[in-house]
N, C-alpha and C positions, 0 to 999 in steps of 0.2 A: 341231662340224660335222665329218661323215667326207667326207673327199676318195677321188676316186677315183686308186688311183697304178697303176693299167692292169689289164686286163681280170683278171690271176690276183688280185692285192691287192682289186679289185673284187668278183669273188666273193669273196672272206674279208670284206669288211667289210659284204655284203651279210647272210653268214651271221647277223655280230656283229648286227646290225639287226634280222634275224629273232628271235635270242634273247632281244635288248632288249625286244621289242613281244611276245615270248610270255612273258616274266615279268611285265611290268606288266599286262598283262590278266589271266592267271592270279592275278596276286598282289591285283587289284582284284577278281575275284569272290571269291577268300577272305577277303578283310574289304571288302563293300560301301561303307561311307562312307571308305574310303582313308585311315583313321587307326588308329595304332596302339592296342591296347586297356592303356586304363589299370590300372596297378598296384593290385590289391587294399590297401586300407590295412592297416596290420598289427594282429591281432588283439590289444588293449591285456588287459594279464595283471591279472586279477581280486586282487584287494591286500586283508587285512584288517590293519590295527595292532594289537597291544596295547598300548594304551599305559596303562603305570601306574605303580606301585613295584616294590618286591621282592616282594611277592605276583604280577605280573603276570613279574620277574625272574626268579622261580622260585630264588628264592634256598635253596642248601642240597639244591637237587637239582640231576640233570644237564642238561642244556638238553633233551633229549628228552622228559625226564619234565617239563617246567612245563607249565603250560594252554597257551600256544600253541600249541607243538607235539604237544602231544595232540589240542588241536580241530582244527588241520591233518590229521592221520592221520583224526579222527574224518568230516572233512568227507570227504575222500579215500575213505572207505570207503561213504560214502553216495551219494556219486556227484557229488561235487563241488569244480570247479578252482579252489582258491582256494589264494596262498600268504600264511601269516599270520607277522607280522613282529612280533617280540618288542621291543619298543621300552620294556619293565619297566626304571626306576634305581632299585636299593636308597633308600633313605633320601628318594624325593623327594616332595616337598611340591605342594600345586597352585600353588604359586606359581613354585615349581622345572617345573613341568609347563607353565604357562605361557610360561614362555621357549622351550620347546621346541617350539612348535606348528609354528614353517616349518620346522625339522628333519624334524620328523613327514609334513609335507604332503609333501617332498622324495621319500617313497616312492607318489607316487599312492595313496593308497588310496581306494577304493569303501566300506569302513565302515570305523568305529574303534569301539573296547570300550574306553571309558574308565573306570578303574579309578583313581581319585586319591580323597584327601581322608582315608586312613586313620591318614598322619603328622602332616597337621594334627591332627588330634583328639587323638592319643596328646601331643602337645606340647602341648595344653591351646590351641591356637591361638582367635584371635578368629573365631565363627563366622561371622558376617556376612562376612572377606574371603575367608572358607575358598568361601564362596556365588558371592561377585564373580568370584573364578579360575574358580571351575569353569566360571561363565556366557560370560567372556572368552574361554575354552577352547572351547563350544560352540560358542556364535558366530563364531565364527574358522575351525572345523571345514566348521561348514554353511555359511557364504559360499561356500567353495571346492567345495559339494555334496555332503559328506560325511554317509551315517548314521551319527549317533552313540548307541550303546546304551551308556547309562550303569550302571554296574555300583553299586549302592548299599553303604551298609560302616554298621556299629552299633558302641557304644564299650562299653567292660565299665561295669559298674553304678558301680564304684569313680569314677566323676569323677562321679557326682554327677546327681541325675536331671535337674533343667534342663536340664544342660549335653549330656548324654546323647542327651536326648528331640529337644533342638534339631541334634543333630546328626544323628541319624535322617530327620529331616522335611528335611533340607535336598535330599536326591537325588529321592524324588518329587513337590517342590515343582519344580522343575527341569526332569524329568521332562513336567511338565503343561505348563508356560511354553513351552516348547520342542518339544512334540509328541516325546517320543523313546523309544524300545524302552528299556524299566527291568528290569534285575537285581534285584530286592527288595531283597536279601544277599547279596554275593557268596561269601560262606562258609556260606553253608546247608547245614545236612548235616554241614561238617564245625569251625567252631567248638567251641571246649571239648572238642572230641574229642582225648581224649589218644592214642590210637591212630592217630590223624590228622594230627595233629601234630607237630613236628619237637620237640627237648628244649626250644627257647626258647615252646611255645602256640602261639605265634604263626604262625608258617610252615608250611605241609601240606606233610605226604610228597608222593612218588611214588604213592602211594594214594589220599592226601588231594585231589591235584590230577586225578585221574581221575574223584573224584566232582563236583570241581564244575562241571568239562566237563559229565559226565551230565547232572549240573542245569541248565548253562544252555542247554544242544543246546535245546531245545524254544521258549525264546526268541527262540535264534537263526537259527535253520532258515529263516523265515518269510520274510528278511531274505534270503536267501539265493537266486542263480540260477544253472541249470546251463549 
């Protein structure tokens, strides 16, 4: 309540009265419902994982040169915001990969490129659990709404063709079960390629991981918003 304390203090708080009642009406035709306008929600940052072994590790090269950050550059150059999180452990197995799923989720991501299942094979692992991880894996991924594009891997002839053929069939069995974007091979192109190849066969150059970017950009494009 303003009191009046004689006629000069009167006009002064006569004035204060006047400016009270011309901001609240000015200030109610600039935002008609007399509420304040709510904050934009913040724009959530588009996430892809790789999550795999040292192939996905980029073992042997510099971190610029593995397929992550080459498919980041390569999205980047196409016209899109995505940052891709190198989440490759040398030596790990899907079972090693399965412990690691709420690590993984920890980065929001919108897809993951799962790339596992290549140590098991090389260790002679039992298929059938090599199948169960991977599924644990999926399923664990897509509860939480994740695309998962499964990256598939073949074994050299040397184990043996059952063992081989069954490992092969295991990614677009998976694949199907699970409606999911499939890699065929994620070394197409540049398997056996001794130019390609780091001195152990196994690991791709700085070259070797360029082309398999090339090869899967068309896979993964589709998957992909600006």
């Amino acid at each position: 309540m303003i009191e009046n304390f004689g006629e000069k203090g009167g006009g002064l708080n006569r004035k204060i009265v006047f400016l009270l009642w011309t901001f609240l009406f000015f200030g109610a035709i600039g935002n008609p419902g007399g509420r304040a306008d709510a904050a934009p929600d913040p724009v959530r940052e588009k996430v892809i994982v790789a999550f795999g072994d040292s192939l996905t590790a980029g073992l042997g090269v510099a971190a610029h040169e593995g397929y992550p950050a080459v498919l980041e550059q390569k999205m980047k150059a196409a016209g899109y915001s995505y940052r891709v999180v190198n989440s490759g452990v040398s030596g790990e197995t899907t079972a090693g990969g399965l412990r690691r799923v709420d690590w993984i989720l920890r980065s929001r991501p919108g897809i993951v490129i799962l790339e596992l299942g290549a140590n098991d094979g090389l260790r002679g692992l039992d298929l059938s659990q090599t199948e169960k991880n991977l599924s644990a894996i999926i399923e664990r991924l897509q509860n939480e709404g994740v695309k998962v594009i499964l990256a598939g891997m073949k074994m050299p002839p040397n184990y043996g063709r059952e063992y081989t053929e069954g490992f092969e069939k295991i990614f677009p069995k998976l694949a199907a079960k699970y409606r999911l974007t499939l890699i065929p091979f994620f070394l197409d192109g540049v398997a056996a390629q001794s130019n390609l190849n780091q001195a152990d066969g196994i690991h791709p150059t700085a070259q070797g991981y360029r082309i398999i970017v090339d090869r899967i950009w068309p896979i993964i494009e589709p998957l992909l918003e600006k």
